[in-house]
N, CA, C and O atoms as CSV, one atom per row, in Angstrom:
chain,resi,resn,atom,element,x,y,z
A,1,UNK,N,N,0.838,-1.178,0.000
A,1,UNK,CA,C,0.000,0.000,0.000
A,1,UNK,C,C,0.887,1.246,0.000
A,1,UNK,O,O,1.905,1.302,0.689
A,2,UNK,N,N,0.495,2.203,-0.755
A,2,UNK,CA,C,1.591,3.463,-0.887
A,2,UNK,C,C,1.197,4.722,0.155
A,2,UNK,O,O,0.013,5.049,0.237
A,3,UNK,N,N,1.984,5.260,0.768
A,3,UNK,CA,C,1.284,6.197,1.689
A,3,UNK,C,C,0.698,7.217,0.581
A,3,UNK,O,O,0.732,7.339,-0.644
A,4,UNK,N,N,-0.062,8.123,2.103
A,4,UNK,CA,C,-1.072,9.311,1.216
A,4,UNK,C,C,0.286,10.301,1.459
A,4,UNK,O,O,1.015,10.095,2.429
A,5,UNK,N,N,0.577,11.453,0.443
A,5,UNK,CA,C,0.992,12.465,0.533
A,5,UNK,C,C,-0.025,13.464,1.006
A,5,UNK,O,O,-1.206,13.155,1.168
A,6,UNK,N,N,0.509,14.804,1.248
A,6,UNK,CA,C,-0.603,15.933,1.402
A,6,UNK,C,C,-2.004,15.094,2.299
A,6,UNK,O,O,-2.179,13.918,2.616
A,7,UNK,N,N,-2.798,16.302,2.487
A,7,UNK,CA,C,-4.116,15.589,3.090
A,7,UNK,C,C,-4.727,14.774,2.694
A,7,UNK,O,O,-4.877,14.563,1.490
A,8,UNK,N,N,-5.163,14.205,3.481
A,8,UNK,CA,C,-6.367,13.093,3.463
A,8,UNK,C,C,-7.373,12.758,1.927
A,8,UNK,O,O,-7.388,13.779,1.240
A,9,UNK,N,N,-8.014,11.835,1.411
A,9,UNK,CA,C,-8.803,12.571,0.392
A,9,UNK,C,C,-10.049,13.088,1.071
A,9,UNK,O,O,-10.570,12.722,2.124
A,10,UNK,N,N,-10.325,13.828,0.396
A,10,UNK,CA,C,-11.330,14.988,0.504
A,10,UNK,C,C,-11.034,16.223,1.879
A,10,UNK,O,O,-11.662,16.912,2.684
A,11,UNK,N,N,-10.049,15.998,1.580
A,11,UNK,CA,C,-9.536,17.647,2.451
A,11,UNK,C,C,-8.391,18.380,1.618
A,11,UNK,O,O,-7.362,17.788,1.291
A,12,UNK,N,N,-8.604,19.498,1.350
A,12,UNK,CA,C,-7.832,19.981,0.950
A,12,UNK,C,C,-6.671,20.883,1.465
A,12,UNK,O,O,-6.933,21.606,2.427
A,13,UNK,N,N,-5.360,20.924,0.911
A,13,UNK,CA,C,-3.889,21.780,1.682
A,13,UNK,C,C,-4.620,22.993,1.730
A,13,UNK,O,O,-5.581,23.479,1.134
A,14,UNK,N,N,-3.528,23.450,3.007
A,14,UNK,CA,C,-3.258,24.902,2.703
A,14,UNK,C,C,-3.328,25.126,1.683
A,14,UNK,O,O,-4.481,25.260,1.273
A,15,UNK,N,N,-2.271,25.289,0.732
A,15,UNK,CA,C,-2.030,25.698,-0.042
A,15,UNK,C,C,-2.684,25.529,-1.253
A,15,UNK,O,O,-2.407,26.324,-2.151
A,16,UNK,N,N,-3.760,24.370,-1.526
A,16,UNK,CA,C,-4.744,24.692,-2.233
A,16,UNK,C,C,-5.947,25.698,-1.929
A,16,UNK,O,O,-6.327,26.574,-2.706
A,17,UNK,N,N,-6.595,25.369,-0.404
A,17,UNK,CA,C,-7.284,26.560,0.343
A,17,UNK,C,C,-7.382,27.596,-0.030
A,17,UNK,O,O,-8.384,28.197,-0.419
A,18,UNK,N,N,-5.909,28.042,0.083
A,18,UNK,CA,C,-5.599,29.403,-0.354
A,18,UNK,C,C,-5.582,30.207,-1.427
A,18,UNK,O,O,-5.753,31.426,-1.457
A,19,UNK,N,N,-5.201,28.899,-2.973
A,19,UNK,CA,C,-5.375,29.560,-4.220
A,19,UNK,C,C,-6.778,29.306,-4.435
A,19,UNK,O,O,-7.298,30.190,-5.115
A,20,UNK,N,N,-7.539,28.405,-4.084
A,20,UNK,CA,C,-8.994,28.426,-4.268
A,20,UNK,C,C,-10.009,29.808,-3.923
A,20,UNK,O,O,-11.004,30.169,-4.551
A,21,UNK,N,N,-9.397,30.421,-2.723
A,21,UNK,CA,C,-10.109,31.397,-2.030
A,21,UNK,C,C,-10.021,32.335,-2.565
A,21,UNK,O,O,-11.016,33.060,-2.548
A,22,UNK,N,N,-8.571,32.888,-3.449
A,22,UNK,CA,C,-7.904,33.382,-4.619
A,22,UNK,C,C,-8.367,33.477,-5.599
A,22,UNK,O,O,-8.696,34.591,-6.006
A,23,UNK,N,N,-8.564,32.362,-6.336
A,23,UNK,CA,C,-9.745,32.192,-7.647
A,23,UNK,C,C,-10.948,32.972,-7.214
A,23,UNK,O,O,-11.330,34.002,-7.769
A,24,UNK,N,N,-11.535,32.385,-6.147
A,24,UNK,CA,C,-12.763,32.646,-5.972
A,24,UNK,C,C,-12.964,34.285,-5.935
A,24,UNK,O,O,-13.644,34.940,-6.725
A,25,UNK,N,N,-12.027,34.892,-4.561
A,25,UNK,CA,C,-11.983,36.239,-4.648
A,25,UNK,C,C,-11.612,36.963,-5.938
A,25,UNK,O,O,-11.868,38.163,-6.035
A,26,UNK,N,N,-11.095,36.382,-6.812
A,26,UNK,CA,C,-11.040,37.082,-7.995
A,26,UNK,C,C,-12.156,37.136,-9.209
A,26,UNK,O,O,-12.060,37.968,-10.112
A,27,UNK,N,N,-13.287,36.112,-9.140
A,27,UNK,CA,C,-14.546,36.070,-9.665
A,27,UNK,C,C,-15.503,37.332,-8.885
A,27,UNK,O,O,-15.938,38.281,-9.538
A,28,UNK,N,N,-15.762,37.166,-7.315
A,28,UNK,CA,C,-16.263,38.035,-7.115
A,28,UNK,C,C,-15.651,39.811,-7.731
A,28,UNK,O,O,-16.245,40.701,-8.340
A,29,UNK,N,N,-14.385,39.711,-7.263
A,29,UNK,CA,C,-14.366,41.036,-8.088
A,29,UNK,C,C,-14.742,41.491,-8.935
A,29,UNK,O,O,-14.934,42.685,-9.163
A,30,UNK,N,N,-14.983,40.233,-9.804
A,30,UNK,CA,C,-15.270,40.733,-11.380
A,30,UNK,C,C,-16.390,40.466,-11.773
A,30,UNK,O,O,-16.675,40.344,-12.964
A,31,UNK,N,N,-17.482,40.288,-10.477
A,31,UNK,CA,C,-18.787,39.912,-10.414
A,31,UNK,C,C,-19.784,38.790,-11.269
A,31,UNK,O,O,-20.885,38.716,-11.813
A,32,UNK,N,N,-18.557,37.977,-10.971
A,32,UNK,CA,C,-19.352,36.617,-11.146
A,32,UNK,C,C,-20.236,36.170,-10.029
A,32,UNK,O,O,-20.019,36.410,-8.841
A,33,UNK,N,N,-21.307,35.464,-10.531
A,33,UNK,CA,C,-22.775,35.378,-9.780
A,33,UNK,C,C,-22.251,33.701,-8.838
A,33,UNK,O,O,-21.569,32.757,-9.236
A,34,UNK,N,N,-22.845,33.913,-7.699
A,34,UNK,CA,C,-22.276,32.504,-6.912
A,34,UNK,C,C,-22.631,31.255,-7.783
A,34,UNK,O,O,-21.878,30.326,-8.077
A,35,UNK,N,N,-23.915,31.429,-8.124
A,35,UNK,CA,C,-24.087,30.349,-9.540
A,35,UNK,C,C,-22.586,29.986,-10.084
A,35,UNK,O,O,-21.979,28.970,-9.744
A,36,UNK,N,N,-22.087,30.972,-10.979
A,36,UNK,CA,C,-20.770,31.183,-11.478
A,36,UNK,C,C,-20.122,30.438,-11.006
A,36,UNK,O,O,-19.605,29.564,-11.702
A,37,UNK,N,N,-19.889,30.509,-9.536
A,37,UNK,CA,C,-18.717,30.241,-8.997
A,37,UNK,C,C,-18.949,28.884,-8.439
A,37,UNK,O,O,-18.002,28.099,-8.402
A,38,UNK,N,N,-19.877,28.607,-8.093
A,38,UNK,CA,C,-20.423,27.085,-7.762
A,38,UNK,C,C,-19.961,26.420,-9.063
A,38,UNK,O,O,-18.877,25.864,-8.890
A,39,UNK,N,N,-20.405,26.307,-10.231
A,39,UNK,CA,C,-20.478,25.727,-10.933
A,39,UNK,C,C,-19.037,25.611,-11.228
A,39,UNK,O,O,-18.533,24.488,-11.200
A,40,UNK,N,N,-18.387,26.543,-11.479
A,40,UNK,CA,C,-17.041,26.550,-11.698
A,40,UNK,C,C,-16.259,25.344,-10.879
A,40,UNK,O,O,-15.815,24.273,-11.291
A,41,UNK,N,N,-16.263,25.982,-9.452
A,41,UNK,CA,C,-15.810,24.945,-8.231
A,41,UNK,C,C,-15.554,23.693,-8.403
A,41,UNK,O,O,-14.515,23.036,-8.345
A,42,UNK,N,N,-17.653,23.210,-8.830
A,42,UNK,CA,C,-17.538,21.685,-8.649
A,42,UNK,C,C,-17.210,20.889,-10.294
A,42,UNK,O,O,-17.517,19.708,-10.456
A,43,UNK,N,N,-16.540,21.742,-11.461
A,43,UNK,CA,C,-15.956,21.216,-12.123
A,43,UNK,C,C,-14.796,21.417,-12.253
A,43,UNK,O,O,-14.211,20.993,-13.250
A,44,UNK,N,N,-14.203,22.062,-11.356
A,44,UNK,CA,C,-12.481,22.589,-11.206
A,44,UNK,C,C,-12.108,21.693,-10.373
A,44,UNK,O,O,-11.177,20.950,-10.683
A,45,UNK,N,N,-12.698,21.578,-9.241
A,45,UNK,CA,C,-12.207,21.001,-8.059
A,45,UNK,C,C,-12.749,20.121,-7.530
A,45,UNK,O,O,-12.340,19.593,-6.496
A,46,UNK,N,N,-14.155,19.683,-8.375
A,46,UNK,CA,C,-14.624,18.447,-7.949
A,46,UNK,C,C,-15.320,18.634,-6.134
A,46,UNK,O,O,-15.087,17.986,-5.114
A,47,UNK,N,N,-15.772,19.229,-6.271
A,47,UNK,CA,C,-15.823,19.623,-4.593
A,47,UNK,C,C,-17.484,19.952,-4.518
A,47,UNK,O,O,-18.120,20.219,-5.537
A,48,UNK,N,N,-18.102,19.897,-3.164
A,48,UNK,CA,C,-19.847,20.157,-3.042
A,48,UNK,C,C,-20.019,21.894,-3.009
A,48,UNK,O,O,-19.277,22.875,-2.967
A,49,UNK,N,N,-21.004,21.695,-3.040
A,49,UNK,CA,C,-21.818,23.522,-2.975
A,49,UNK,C,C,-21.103,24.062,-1.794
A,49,UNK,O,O,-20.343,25.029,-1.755
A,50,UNK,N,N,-21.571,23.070,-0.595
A,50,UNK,CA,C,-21.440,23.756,0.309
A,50,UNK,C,C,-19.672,23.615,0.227
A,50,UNK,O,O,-19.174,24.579,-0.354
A,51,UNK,N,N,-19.055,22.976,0.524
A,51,UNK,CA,C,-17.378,23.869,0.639
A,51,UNK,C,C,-17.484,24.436,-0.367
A,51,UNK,O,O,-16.358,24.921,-0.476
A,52,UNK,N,N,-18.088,24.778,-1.308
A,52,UNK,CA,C,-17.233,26.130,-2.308
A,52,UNK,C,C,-18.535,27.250,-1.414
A,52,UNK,O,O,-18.628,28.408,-1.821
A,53,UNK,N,N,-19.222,26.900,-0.531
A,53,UNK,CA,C,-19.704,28.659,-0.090
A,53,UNK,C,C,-18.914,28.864,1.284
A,53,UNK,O,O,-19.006,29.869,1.988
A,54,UNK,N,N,-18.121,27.744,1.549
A,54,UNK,CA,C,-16.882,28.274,2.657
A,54,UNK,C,C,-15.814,28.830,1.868
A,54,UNK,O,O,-15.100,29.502,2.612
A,55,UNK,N,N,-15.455,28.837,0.843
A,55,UNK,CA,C,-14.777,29.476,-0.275
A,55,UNK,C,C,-14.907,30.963,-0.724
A,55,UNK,O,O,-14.132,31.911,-0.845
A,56,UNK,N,N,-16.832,30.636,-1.003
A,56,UNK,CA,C,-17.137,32.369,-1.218
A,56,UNK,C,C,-17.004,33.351,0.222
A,56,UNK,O,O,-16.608,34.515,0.177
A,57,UNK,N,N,-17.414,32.645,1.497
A,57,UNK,CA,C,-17.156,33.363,2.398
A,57,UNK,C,C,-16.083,33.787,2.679
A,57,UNK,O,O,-16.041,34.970,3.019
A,58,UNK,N,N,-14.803,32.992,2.646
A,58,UNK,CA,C,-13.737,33.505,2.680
A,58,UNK,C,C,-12.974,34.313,2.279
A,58,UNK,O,O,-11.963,34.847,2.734
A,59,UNK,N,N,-13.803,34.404,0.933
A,59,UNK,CA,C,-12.833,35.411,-0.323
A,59,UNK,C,C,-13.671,37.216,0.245
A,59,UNK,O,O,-13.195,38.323,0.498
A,60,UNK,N,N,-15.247,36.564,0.222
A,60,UNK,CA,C,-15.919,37.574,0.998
A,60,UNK,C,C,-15.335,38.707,2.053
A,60,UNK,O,O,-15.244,39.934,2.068
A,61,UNK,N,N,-15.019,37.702,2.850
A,61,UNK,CA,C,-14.658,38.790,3.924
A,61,UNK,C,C,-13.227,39.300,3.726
A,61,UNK,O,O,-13.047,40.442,4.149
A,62,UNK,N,N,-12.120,38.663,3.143
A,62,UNK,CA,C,-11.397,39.305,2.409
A,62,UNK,C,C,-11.516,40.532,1.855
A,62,UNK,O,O,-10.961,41.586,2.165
A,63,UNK,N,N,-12.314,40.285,0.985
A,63,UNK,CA,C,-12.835,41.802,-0.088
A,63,UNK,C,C,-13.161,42.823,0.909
A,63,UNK,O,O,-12.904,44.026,0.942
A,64,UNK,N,N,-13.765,42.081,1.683
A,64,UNK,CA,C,-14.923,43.132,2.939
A,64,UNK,C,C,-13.518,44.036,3.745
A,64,UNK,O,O,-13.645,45.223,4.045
A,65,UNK,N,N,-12.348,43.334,3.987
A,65,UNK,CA,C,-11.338,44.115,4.948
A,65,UNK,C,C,-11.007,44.603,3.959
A,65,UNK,O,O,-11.388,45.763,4.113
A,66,UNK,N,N,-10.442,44.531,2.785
A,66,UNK,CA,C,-9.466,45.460,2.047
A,66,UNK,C,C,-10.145,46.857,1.543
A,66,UNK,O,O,-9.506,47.908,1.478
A,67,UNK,N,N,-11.713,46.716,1.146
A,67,UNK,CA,C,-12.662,47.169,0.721
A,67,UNK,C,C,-12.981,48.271,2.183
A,67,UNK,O,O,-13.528,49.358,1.995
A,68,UNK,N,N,-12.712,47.980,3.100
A,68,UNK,CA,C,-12.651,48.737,4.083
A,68,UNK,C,C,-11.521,50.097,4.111
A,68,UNK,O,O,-11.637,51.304,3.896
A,69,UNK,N,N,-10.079,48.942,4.604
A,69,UNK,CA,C,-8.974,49.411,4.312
A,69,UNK,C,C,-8.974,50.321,3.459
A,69,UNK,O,O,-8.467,51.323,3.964
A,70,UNK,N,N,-9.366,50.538,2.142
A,70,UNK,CA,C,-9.318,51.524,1.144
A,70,UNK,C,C,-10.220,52.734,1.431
A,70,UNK,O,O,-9.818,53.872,1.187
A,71,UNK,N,N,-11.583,52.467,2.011
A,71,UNK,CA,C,-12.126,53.356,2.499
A,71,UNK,C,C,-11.349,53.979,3.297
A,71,UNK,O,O,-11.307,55.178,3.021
A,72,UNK,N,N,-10.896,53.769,3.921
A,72,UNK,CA,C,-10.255,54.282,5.547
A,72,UNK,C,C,-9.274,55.443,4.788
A,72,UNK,O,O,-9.569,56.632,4.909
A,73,UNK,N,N,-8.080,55.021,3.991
A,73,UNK,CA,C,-7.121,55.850,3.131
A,73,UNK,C,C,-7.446,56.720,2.291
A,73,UNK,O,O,-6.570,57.504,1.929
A,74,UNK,N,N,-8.870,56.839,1.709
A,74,UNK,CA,C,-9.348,57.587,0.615
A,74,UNK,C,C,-9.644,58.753,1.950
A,74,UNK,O,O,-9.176,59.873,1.746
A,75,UNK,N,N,-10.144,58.610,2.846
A,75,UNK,CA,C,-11.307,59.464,3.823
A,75,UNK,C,C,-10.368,60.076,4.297
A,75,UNK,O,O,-10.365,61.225,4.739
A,76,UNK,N,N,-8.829,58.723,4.168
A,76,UNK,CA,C,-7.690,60.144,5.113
A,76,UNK,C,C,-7.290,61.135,4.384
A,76,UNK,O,O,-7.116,62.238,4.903
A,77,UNK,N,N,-7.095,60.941,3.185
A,77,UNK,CA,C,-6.571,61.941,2.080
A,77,UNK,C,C,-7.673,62.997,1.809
A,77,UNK,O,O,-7.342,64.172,1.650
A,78,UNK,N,N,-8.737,62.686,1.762
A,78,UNK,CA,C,-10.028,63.556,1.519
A,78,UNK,C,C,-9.674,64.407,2.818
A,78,UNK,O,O,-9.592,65.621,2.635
A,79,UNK,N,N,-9.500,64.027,3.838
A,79,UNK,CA,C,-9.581,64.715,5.219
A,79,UNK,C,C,-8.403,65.981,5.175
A,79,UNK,O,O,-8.454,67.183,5.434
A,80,UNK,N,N,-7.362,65.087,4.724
A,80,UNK,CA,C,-5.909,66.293,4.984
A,80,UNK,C,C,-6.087,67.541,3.530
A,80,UNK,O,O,-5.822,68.742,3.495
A,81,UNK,N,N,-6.766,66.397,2.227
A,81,UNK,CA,C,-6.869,67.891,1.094
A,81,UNK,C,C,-7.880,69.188,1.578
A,81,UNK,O,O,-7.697,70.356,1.237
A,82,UNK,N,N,-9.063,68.668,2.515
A,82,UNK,CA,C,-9.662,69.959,2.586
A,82,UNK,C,C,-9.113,70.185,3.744
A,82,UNK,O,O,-9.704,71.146,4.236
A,83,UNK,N,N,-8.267,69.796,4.463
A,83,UNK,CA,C,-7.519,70.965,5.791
A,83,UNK,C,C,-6.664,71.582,5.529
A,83,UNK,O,O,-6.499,72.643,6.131
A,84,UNK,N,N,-5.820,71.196,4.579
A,84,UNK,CA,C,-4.997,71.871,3.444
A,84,UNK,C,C,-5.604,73.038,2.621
A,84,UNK,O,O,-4.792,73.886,2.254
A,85,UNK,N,N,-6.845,73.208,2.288
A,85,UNK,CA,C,-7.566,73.864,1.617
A,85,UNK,C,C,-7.614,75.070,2.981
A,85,UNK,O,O,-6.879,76.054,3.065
A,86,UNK,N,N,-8.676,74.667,3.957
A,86,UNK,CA,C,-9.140,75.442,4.666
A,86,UNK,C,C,-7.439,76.247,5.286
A,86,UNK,O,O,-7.466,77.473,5.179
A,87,UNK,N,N,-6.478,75.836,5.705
A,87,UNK,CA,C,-5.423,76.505,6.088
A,87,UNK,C,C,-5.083,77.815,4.863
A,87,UNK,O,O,-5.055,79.008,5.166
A,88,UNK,N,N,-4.864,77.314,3.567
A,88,UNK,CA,C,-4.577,78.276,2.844
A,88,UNK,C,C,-5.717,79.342,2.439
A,88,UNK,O,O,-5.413,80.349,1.799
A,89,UNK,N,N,-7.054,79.077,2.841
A,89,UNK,CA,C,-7.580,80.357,2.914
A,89,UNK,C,C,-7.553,80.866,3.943
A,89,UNK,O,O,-8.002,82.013,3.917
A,90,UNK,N,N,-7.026,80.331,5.416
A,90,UNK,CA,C,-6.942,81.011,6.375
A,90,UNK,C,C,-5.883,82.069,6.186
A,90,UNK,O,O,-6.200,83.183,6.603
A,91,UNK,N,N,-4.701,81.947,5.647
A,91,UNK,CA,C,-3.857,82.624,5.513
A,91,UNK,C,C,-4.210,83.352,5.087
A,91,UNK,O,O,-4.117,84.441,5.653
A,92,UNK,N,N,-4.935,83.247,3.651
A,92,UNK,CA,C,-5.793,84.405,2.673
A,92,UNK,C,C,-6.380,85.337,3.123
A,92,UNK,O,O,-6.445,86.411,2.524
A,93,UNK,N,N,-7.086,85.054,4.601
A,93,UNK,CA,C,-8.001,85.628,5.145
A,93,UNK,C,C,-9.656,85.301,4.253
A,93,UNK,O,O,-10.685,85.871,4.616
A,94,UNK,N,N,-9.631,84.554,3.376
A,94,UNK,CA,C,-10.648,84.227,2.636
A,94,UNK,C,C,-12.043,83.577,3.615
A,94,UNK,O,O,-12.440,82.412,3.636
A,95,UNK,N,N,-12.453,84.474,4.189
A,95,UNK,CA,C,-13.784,83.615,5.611
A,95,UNK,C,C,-14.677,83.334,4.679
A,95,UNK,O,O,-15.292,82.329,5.039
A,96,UNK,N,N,-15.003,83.671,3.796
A,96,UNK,CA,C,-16.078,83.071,3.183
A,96,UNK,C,C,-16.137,82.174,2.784
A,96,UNK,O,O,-16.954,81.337,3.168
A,97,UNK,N,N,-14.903,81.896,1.417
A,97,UNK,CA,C,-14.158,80.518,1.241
A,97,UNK,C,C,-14.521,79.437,2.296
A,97,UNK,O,O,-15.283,78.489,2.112
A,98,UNK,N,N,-13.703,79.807,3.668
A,98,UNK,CA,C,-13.423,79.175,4.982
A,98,UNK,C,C,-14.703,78.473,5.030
A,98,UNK,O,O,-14.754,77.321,4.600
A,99,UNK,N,N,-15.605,78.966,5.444
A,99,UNK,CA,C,-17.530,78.792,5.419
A,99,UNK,C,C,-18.070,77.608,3.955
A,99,UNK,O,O,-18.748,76.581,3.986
A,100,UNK,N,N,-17.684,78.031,3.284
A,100,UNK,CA,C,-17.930,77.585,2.132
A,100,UNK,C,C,-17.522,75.562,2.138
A,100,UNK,O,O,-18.076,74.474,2.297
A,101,UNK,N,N,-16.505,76.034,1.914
A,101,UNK,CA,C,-15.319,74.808,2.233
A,101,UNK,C,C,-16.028,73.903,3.700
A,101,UNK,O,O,-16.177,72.690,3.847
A,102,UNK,N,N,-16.287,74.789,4.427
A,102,UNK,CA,C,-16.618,73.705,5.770
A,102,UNK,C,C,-17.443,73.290,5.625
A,102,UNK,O,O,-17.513,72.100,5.933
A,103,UNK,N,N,-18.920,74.115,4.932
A,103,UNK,CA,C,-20.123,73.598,4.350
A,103,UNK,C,C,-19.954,72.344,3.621
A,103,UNK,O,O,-20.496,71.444,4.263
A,104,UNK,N,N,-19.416,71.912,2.524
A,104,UNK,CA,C,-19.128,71.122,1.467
A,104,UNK,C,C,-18.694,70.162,2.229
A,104,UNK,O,O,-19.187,69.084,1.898
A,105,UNK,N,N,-17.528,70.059,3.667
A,105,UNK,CA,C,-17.299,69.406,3.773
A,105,UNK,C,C,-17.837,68.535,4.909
A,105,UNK,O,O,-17.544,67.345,5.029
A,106,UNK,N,N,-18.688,69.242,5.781
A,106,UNK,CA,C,-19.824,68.614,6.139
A,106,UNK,C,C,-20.822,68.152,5.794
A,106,UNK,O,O,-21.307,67.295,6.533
A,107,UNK,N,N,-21.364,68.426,4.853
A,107,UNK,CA,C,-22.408,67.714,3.429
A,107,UNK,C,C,-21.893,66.762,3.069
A,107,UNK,O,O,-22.675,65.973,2.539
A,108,UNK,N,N,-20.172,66.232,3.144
A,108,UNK,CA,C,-19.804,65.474,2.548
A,108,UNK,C,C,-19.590,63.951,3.257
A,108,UNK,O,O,-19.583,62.799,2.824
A,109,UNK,N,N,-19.389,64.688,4.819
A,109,UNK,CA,C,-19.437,63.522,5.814
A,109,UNK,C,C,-21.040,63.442,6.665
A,109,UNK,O,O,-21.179,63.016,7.812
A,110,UNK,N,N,-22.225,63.997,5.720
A,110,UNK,CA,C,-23.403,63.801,6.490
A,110,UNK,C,C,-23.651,64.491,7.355
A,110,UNK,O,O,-24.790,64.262,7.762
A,111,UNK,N,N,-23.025,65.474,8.028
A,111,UNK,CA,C,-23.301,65.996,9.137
A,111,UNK,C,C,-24.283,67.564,8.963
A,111,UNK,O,O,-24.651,68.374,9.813
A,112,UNK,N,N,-24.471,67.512,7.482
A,112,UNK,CA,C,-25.478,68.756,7.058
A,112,UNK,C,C,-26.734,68.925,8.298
A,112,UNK,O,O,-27.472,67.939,8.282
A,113,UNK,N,N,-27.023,69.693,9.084
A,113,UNK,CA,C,-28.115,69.535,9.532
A,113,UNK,C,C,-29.947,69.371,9.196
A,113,UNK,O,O,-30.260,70.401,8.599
A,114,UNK,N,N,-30.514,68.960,9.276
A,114,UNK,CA,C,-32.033,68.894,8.542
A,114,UNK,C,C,-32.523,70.069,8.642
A,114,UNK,O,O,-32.575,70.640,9.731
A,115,UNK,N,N,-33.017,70.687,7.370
A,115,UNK,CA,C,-33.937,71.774,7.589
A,115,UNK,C,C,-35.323,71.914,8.639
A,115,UNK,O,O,-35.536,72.839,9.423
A,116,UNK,N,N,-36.232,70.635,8.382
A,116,UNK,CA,C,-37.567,70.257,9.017
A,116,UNK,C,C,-37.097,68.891,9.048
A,116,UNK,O,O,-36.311,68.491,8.189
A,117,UNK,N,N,-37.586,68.033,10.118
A,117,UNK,CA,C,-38.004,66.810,10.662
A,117,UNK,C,C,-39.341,66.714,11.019
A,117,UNK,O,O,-39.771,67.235,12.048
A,118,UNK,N,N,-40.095,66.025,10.172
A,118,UNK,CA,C,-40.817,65.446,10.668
A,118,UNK,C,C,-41.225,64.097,11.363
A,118,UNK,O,O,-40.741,63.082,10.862
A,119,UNK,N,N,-42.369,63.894,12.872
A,119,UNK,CA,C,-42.165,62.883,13.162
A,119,UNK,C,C,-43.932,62.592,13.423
A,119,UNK,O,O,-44.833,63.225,13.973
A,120,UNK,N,N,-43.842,61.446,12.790
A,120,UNK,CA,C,-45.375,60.428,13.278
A,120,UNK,C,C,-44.932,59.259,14.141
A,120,UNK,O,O,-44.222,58.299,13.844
A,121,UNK,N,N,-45.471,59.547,15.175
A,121,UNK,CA,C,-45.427,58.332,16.214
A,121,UNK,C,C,-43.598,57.840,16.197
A,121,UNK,O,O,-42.900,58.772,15.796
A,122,UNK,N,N,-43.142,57.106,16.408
A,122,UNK,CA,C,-41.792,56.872,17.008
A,122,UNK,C,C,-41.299,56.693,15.438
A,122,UNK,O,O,-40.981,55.552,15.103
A,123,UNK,N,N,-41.233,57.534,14.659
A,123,UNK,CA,C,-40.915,57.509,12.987
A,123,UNK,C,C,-40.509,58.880,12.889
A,123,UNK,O,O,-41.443,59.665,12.726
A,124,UNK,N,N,-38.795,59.613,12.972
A,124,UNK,CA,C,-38.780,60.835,12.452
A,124,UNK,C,C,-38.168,60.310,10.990
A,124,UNK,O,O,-37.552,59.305,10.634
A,125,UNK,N,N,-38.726,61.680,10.239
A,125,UNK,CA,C,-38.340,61.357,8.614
A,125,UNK,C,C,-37.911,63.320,8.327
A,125,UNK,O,O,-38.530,64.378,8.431
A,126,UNK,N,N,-36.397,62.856,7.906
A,126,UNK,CA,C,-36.220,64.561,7.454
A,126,UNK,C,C,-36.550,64.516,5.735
A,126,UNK,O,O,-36.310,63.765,4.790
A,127,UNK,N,N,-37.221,65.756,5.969
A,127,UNK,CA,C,-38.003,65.851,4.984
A,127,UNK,C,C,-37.154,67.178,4.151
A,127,UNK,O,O,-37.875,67.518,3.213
A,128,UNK,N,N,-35.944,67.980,4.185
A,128,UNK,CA,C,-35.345,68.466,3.395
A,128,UNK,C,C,-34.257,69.125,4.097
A,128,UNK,O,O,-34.418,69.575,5.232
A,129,UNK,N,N,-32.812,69.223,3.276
A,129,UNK,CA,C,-31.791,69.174,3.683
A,129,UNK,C,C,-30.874,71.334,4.108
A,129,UNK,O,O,-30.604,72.076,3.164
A,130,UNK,N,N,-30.745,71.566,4.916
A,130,UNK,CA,C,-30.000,72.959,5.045
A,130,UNK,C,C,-28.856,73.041,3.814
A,130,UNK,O,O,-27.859,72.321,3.767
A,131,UNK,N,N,-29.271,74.245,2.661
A,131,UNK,CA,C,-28.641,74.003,1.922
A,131,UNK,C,C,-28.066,75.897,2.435
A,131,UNK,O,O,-28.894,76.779,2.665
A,132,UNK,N,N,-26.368,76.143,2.515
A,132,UNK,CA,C,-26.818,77.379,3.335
A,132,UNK,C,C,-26.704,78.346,2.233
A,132,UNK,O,O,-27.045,79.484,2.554
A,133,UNK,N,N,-26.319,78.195,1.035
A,133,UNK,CA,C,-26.415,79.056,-0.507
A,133,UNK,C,C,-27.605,79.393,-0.871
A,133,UNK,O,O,-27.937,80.357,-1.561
A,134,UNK,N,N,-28.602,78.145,-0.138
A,134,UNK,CA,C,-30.241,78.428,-0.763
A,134,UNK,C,C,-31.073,79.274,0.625
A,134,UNK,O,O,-32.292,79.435,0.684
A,135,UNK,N,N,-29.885,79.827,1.864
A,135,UNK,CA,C,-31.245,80.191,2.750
A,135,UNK,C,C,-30.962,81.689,2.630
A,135,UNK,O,O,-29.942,82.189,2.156
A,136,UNK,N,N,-32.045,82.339,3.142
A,136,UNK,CA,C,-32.389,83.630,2.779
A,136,UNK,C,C,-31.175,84.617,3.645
A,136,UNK,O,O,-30.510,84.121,4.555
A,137,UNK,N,N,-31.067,85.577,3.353
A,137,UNK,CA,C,-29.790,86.697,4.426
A,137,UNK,C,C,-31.067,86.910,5.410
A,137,UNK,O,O,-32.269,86.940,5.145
A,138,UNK,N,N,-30.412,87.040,6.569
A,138,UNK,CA,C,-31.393,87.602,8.087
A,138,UNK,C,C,-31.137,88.782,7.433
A,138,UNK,O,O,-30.123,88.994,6.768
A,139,UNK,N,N,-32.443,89.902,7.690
A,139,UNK,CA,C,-32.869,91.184,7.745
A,139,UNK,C,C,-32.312,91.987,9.151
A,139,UNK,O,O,-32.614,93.163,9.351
């Protein structure tokens, strides 16, 4: 009888694991449908539904951290270009700019305040947004 190399049958290495999760994460990127990727699986690798959706999960949450990660770096750079902005009109003395710029950039992280809220029973719904270009000069 010849020994088994690598795992067991029907378990797969590391190192297959890993390029599988690989493949896989690289279909989702390119938005192949789990159909897709099922089907693919169990004629690539001979393998059931269910381990190839421990496959998609894996590649999943993958995507999900890096897909994060990138958020995180875009928001920092967004963050330092308009403080960069707002400094050099400070110098300018440009306050309006200054105003302007802070506006935009609170609109940009949500923090615009609601013009009107309305609320029915434990349901508030804002019903239109402080736009401060569109409100009238105080008299």
């Amino acid at each position: 009888m010849r020994p088994q190399r690598g795992a067991p049958k029907g378990k797969s290495t590391a190192v297959e694991h890993r390029r599988r999760v690989n493949q896989v994460r690289t279909m989702l990127a390119t938005r192949n449908t789990r159909e897709d990727i099922i089907q693919f699986g169990t004629h690539a690798w001979g393998i059931s539904r269910r381990a190839i959706d421990g496959y998609i999960q894996a590649a999943t949450a993958e995507l999900t951290k890096a897909s994060a990660a990138s958020i995180d770096q875009d928001s920092a750079l967004v963050r330092e270009i308009y403080a960069l902005a707002i400094r050099e009109l400070i110098v300018a003395e440009d306050w309006r700019g200054v105003g302007q710029l802070l506006s935009q950039f609170s609109r940009l992280l949500g923090l615009d305040a609601p013009l009107r809220v309305e609320q029915s029973g434990a349901l508030r719904v804002i019903v239109e947004y402080v736009d401060a270009d569109d409100q009238p000069a105080p008299k």
